[in-house]
Every structure is written in structure tokens, then in C-alpha cells.
N, CA, C and O atoms as CSV, one atom per row, in Angstrom:
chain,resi,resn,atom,element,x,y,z
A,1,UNK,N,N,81.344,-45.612,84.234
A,1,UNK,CA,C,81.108,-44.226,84.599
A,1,UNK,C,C,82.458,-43.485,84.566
A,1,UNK,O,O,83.256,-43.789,85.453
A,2,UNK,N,N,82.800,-42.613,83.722
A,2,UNK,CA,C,84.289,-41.460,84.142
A,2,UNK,C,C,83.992,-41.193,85.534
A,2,UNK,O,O,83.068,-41.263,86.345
A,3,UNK,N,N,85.533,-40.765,85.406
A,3,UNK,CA,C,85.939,-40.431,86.457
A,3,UNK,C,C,85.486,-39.150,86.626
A,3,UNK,O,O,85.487,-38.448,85.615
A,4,UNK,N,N,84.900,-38.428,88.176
A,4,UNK,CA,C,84.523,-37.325,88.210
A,4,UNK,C,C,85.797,-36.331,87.889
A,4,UNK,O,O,86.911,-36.847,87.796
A,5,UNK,N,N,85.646,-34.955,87.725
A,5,UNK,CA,C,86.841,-33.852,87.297
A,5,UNK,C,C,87.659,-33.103,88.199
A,5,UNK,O,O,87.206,-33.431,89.296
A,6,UNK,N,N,87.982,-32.822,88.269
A,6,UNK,CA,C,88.765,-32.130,89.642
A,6,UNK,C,C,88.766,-30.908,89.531
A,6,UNK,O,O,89.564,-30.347,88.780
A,7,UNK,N,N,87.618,-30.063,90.461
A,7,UNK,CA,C,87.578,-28.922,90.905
A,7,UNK,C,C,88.572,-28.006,90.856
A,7,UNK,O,O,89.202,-27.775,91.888
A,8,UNK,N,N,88.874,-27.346,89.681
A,8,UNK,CA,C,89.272,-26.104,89.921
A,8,UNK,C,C,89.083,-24.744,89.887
A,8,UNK,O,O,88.773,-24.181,88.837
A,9,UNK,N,N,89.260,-24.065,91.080
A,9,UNK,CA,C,88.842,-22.889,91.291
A,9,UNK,C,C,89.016,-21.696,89.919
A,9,UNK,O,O,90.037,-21.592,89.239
A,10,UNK,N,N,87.885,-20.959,89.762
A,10,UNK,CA,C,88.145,-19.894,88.613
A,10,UNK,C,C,89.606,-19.108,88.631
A,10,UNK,O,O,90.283,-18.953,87.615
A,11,UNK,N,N,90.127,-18.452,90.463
A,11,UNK,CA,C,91.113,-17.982,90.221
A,11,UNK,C,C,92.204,-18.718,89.927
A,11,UNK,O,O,93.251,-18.096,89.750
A,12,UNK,N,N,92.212,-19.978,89.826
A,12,UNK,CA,C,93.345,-20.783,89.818
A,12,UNK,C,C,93.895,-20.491,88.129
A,12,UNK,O,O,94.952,-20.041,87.687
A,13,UNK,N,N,92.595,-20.997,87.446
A,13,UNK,CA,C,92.643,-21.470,86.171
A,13,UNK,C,C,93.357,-19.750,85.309
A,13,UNK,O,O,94.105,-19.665,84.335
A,14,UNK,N,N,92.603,-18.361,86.352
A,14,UNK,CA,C,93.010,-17.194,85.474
A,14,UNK,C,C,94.473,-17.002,85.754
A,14,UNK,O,O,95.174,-16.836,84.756
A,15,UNK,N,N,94.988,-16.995,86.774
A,15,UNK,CA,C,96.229,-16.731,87.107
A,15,UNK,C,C,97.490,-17.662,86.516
A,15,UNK,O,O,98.699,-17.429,86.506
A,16,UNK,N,N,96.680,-18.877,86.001
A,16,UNK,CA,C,97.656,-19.757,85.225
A,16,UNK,C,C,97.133,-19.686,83.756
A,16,UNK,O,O,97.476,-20.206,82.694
A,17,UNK,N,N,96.614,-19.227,83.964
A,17,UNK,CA,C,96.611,-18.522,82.105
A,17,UNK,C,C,97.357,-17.091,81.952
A,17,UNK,O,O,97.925,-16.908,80.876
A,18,UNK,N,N,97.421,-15.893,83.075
A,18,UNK,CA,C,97.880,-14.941,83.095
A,18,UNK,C,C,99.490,-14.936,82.883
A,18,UNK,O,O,100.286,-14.350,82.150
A,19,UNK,N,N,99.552,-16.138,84.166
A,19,UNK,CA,C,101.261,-16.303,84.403
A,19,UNK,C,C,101.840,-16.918,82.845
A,19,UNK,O,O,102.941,-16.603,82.394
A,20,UNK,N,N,100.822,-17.893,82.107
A,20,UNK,CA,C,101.396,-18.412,80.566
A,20,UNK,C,C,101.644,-17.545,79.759
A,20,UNK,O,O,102.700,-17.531,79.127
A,21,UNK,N,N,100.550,-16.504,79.609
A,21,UNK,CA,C,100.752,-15.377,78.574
A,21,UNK,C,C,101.816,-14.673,79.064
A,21,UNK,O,O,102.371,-14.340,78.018
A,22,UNK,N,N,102.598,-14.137,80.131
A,22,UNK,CA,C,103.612,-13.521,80.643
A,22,UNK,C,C,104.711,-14.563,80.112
A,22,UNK,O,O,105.251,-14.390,79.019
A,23,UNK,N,N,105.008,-15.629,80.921
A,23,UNK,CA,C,106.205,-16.415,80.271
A,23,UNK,C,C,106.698,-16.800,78.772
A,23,UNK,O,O,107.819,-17.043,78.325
A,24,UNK,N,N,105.557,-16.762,78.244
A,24,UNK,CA,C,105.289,-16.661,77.031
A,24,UNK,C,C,105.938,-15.960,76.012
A,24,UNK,O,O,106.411,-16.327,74.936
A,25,UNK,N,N,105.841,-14.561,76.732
A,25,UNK,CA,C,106.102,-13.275,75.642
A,25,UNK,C,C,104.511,-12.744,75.105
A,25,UNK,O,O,104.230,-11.585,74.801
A,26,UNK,N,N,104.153,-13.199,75.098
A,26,UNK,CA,C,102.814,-12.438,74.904
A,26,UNK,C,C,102.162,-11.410,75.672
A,26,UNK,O,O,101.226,-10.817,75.137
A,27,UNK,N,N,102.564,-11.054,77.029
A,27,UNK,CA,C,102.750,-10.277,78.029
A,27,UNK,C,C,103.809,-9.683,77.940
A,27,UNK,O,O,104.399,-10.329,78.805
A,28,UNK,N,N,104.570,-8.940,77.582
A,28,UNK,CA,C,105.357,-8.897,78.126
A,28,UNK,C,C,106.257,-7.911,79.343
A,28,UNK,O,O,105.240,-7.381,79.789
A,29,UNK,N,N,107.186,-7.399,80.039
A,29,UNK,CA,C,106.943,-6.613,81.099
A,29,UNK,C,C,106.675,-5.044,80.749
A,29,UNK,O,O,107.108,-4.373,79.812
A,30,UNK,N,N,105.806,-4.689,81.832
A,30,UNK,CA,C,105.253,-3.091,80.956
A,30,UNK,C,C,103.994,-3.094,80.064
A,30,UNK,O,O,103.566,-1.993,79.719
A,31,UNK,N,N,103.406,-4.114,79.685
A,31,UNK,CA,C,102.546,-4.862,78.904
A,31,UNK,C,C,101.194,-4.341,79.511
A,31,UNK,O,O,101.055,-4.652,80.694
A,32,UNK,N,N,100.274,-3.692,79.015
A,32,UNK,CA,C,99.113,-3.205,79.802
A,32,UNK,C,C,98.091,-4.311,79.966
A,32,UNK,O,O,98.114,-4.908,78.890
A,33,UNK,N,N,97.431,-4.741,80.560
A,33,UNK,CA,C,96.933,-5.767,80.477
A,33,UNK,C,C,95.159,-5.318,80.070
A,33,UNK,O,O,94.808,-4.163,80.313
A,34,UNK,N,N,94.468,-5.993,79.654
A,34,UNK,CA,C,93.060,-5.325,79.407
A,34,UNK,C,C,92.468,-4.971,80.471
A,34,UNK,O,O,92.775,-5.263,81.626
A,35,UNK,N,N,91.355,-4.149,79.990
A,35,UNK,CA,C,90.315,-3.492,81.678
A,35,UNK,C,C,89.586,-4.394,82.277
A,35,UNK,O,O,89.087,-5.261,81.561
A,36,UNK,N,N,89.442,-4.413,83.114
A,36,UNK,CA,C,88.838,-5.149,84.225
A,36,UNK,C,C,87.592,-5.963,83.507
A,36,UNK,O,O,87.382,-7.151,83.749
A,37,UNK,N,N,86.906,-5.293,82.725
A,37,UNK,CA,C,86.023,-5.279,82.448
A,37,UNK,C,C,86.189,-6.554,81.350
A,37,UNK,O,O,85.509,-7.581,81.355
A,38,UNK,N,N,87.243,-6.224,80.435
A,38,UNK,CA,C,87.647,-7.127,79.104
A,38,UNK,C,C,88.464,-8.492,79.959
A,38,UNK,O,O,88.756,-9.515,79.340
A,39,UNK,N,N,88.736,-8.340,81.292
A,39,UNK,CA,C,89.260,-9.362,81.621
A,39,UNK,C,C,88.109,-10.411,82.088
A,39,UNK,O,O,88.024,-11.568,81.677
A,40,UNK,N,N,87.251,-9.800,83.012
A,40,UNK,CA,C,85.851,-10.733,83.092
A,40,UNK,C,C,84.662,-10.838,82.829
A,40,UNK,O,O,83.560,-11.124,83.298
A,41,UNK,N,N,85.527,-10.330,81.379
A,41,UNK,CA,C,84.525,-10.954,79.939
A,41,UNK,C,C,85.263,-12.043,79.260
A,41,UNK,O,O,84.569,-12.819,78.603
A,42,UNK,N,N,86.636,-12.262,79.300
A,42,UNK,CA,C,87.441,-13.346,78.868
A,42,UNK,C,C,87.407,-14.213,79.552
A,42,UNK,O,O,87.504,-15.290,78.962
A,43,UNK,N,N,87.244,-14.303,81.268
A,43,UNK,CA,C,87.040,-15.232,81.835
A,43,UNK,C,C,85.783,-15.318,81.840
A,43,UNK,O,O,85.534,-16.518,81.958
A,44,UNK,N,N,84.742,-14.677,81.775
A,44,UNK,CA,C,83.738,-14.892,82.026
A,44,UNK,C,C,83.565,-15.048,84.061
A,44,UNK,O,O,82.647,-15.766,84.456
A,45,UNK,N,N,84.110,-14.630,84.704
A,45,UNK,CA,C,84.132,-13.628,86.152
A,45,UNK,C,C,84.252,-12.305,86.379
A,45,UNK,O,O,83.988,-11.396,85.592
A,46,UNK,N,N,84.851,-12.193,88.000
A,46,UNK,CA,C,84.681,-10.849,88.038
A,46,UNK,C,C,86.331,-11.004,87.758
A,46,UNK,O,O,86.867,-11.855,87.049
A,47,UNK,N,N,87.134,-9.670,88.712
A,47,UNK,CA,C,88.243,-9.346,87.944
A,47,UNK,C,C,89.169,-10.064,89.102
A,47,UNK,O,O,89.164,-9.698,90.277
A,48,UNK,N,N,89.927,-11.096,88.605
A,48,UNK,CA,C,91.173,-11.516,89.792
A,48,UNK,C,C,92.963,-11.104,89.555
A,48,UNK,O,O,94.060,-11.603,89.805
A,49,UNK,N,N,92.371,-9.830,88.891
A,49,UNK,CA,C,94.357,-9.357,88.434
A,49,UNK,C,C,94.550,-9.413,90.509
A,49,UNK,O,O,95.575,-9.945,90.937
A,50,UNK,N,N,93.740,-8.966,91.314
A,50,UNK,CA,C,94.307,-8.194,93.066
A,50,UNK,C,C,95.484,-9.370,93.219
A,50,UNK,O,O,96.611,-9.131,93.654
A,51,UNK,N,N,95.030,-10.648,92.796
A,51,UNK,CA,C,95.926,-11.855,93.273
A,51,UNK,C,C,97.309,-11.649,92.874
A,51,UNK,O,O,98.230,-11.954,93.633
A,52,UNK,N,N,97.526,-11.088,91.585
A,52,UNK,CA,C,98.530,-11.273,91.111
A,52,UNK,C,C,99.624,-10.103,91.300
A,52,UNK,O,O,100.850,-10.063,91.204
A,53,UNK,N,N,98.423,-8.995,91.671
A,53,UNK,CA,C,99.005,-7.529,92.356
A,53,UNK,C,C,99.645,-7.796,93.660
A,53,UNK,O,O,100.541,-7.122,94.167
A,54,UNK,N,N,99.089,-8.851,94.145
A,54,UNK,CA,C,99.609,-8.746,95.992
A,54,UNK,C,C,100.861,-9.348,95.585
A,54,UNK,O,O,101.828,-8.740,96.044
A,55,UNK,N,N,101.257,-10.729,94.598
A,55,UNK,CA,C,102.696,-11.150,94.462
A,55,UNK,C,C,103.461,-10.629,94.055
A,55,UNK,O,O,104.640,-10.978,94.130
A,56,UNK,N,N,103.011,-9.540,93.442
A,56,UNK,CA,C,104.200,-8.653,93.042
A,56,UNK,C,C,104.458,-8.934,91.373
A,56,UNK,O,O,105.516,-8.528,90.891
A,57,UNK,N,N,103.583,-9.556,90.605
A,57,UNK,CA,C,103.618,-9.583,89.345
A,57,UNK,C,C,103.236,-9.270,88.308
A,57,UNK,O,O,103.694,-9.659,87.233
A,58,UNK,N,N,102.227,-8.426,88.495
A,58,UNK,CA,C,101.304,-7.395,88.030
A,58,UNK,C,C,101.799,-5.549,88.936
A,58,UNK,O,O,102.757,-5.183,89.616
A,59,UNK,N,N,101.046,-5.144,88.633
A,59,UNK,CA,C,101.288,-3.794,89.469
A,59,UNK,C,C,99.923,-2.770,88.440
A,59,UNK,O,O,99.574,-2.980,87.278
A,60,UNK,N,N,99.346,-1.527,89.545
A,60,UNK,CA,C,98.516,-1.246,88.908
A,60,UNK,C,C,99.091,0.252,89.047
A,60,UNK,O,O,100.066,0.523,89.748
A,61,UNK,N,N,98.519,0.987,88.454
A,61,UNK,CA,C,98.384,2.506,88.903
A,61,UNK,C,C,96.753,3.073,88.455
A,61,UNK,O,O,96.410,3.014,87.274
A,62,UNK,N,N,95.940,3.544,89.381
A,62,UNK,CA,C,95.214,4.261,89.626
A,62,UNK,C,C,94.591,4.932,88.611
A,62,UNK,O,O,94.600,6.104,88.989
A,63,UNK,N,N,93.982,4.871,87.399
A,63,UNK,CA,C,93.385,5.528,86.404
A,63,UNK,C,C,93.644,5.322,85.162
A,63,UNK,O,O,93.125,5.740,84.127
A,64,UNK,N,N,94.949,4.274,85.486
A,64,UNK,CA,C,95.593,3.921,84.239
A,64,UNK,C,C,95.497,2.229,83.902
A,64,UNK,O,O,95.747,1.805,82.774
A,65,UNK,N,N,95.253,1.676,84.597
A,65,UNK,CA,C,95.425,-0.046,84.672
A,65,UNK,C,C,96.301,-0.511,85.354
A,65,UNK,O,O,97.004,-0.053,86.255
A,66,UNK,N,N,96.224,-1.432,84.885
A,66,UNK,CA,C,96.808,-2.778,85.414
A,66,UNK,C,C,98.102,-3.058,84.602
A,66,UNK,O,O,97.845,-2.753,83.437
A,67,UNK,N,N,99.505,-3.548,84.715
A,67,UNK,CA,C,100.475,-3.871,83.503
A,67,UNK,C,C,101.098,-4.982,84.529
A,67,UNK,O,O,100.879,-5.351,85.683
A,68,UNK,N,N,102.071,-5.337,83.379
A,68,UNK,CA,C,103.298,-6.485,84.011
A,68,UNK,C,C,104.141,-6.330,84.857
A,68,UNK,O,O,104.832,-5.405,84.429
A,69,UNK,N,N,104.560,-6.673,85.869
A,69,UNK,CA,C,105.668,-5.968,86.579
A,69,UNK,C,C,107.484,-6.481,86.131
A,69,UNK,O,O,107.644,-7.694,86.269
A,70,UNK,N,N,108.234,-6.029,85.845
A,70,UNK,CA,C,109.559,-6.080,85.161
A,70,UNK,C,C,110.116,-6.852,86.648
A,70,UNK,O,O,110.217,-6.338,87.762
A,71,UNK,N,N,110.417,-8.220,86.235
A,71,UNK,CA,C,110.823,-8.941,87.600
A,71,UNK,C,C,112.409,-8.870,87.785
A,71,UNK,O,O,112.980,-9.419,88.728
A,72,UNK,N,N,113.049,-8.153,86.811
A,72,UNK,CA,C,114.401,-7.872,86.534
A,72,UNK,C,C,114.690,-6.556,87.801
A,72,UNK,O,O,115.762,-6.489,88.402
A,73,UNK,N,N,113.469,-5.526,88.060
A,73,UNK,CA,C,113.435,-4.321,88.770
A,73,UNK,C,C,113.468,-4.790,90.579
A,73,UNK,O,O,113.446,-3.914,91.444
């Protein structure tokens, strides 16, 4: 019988895909990130950028989205 898999949480898995595409360069800072909407349709959830807003690595403004935050600032 395999071994069972090890539970990981949806936000885990988005925020370490978010944080890859940032280190990456594929993000990069200033980088708009897609709408809420295109994001949990890629994950297939709802939207978990708030997580990454509260650390300070994302940043949003109000009508405009969501982008990268310049960790140099």
C-alpha cells in the first residue's frame, strides 16, 4: 500500500507558488498580479493574495489590484 500524502493546505501550496514566481523574476517588483478572479481560476479557489498583503509582500490599492511590493523600499 503507498504511503498516504501529506496534507497540504490550498493556501500553502498558492503562496509558494506566488513567492516562486516573485524570486524568480517572473514577478517582478511593481508587477501587477492578475484579478482575483484569474487568480482563483489558476488555483482553482477563492482569492489568498490577503496572506501575502498582511506580510508585506504584495500590496494592493483599491480599484487598481494587487502588485509586488519592492522589498528594497
Amino acid at each position: 500500500m503507498p504511503a498516504p500524502r501529506k496534507f497540504e493546505p490550498h493556501y500553502r501550496r498558492i503562496i509558494a507558488d506566488i513567492r516562486g514566481r516573485i524570486a524568480s523574476g517572473e514577478w517582478p517588483p511593481g508587477h501587477k498580479l492578475p484579478s482575483t478572479k484569474a487568480l482563483a481560476d489558476l488555483y482553482e479557489v477563492g482569492s489568498q493574495s490577503t496572506v501575502l498583503i498582511e506580510t508585506g509582500e504584495l500590496y494592493g490599492h483599491q480599484g487598481l489590484g494587487v502588485f509586488v511590493a519592492d522589498p528594497s523600499s
